[in-house]
N, C-alpha and C positions, 0 to 999 in steps of 0.2 A: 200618549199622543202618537200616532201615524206616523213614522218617517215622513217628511215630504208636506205635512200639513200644514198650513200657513201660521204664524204663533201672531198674536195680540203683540202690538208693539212695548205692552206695560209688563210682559216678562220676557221680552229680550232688551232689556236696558242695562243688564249688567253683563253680558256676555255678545260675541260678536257671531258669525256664522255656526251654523250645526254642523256640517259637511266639509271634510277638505278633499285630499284626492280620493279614486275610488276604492272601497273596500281589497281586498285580495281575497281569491277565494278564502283562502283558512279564515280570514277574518269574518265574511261574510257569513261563515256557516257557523264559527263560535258563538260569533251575536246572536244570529236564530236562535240556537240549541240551548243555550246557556244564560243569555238576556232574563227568558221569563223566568229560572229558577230562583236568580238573584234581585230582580227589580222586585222595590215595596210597590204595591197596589194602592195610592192616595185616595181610591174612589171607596173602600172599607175605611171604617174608624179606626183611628191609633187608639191600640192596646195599651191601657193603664199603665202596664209594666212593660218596657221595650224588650226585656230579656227572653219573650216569648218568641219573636221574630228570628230568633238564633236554633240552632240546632246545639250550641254548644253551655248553656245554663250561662252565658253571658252577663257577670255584675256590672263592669263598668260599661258603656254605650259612648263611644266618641264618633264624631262628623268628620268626615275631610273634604271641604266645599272646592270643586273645581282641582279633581285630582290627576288630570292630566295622563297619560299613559297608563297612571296605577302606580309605578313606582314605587312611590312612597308608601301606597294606601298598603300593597302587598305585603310590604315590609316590616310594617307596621303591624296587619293581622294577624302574620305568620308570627314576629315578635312574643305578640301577648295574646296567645288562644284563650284565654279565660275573658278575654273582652270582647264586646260586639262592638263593629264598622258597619256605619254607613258612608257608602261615599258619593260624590255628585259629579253627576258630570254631561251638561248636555251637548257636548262635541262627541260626533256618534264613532269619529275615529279613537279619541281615546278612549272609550269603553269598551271598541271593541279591542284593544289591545290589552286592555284589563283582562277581558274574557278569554282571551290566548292566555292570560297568565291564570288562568284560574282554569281553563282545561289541564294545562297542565299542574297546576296544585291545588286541585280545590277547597275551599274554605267553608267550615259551617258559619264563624263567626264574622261573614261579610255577606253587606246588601246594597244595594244599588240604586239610586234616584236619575233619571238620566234626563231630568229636565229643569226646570228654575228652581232653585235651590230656598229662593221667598216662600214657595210653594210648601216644600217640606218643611222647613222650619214653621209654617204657620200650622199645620199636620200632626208636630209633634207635641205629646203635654211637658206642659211644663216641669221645670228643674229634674228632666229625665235625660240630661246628659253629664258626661264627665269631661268631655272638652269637645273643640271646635278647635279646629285648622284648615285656615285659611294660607295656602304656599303658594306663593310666584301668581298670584293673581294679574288680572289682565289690570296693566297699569293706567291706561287711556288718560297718555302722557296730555294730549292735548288740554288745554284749560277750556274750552266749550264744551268736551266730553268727563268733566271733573265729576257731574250728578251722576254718571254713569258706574263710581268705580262703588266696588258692592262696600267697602268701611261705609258706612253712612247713621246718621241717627236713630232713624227707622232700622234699618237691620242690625244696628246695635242694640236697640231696644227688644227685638225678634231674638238677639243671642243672651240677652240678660234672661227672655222670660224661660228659655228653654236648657237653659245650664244652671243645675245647682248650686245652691254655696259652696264655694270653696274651686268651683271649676274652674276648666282654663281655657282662652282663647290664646291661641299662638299664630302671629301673623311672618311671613317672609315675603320681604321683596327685594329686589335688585336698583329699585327704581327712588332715588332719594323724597322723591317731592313726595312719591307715597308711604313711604315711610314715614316723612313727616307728619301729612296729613291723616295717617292713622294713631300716631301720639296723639296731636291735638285732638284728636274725637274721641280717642279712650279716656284720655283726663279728663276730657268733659263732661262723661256720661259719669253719674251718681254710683251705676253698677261693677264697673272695673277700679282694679286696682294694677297700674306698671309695675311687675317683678320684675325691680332692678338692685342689685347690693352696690355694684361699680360701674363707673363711667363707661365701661370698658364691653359689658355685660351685653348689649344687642351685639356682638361679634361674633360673640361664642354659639354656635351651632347649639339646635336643640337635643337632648339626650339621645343614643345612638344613632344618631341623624345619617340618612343613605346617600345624602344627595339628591337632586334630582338631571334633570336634562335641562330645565331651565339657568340652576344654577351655573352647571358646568360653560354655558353659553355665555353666561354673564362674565365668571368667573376669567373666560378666553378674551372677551372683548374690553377686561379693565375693570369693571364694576362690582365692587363691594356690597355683597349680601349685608341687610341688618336680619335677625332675629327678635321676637319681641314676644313675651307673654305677658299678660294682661291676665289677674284672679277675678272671679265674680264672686264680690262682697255678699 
């Protein structure tokens, strides 16, 4: 879609503005330059096998919905080159500070969606991924804006059809009530199972976990991150 193009209100219900301040040069010309190399094209058919989509013969295929900056997603790619990344992100400033991080390191095994994240997951075939993460999501604390937060039945349903057996959805928030309300809708749904051993266990950061900038905010202002992984039965 267009910079600038009006969006249907029925996929911006999970996300709030596209735009914050204005780009800065470097940003402005990474995104050009570098946007079309990495963004999937949703208007072709998803390829049977997603490992095609990589430059790097990619076994496992994980999502990071709403990856903010990149951060993580960076961290994450550079981590495990033998996997392919998709990451989402329709906030044009955090993509384009992904694509700063990616002039300066570029990656075969990372790609790009920079719009409703409903969209791509309906895109991709089924049981063709090896997790989903969902970090620091937009909490939309308010309880009239509760149908807006993306945990929902429907996009649980969307993550069960698109993660194989044995995958993993990892959720982080800051925000207790969501927290909550992502227990209660994982244990409801047929398809998840809560990996938890001890009481103790949504505390512990996820394996070599970088942080992000949400946290550390959180962190400053008092509020206790949970962690939470949920297996697809």
């Amino acid at each position: 879609m267009p910079a600038g193009e009006c969006r249907k209100r029925s996929t911006e219900a999970f996300f709030g503005r596209r735009h914050g301040k204005a780009l800065s040069p470097r940003q402005a010309t990474a995104l050009e330059r570098l946007l079309p190399r990495y963004r999937l094209d949703l208007a072709l058919p998803a390829p049977a096998d997603l490992s095609i989509l990589f430059g790097c013969g990619a076994t496992d295929i994980r999502l990071e919905i709403g990856f903010g900056g990149g951060e993580h997603l960076l961290h994450e790619a550079t981590r495990q080159p033998e996997s392919g990344f998709i990451g989402v992100e329709p906030f044009v400033n955090g993509t384009a500070k992904l694509m700063i991080g990616l002039e300066r390191q570029p990656l075969d095994n990372l790609r790009v969606y920079d719009d409703d994240a409903t969209r791509l997951l309906d895109w991709l075939p089924a049981a063709s991924l090896a997790s989903i993460d969902l970090l620091y999501p937009d909490p939309w604390p308010k309880k009239r804006h509760w149908k807006r937060r993306f945990v929902s039945p429907a996009n649980l349903d969307r993550f069960a059809r698109v993660l194989r057996p044995g995958g993993e959805f990892r959720f982080a928030s800051d925000i207790e009530s969501y927290v909550n309300w992502t227990l209660l809708h994982c244990r409801a749904h047929p398809a998840f199972e809560w990996l938890v051993g001890a009481a103790t266990d949504w505390q512990d950061a996820f394996e070599a976990w970088p942080g992000t900038r949400y946290e550390a905010k959180a962190l400053r202002e008092g509020r206790r991150p949970a962690y939470l992984t949920f297996m697809r039965l």
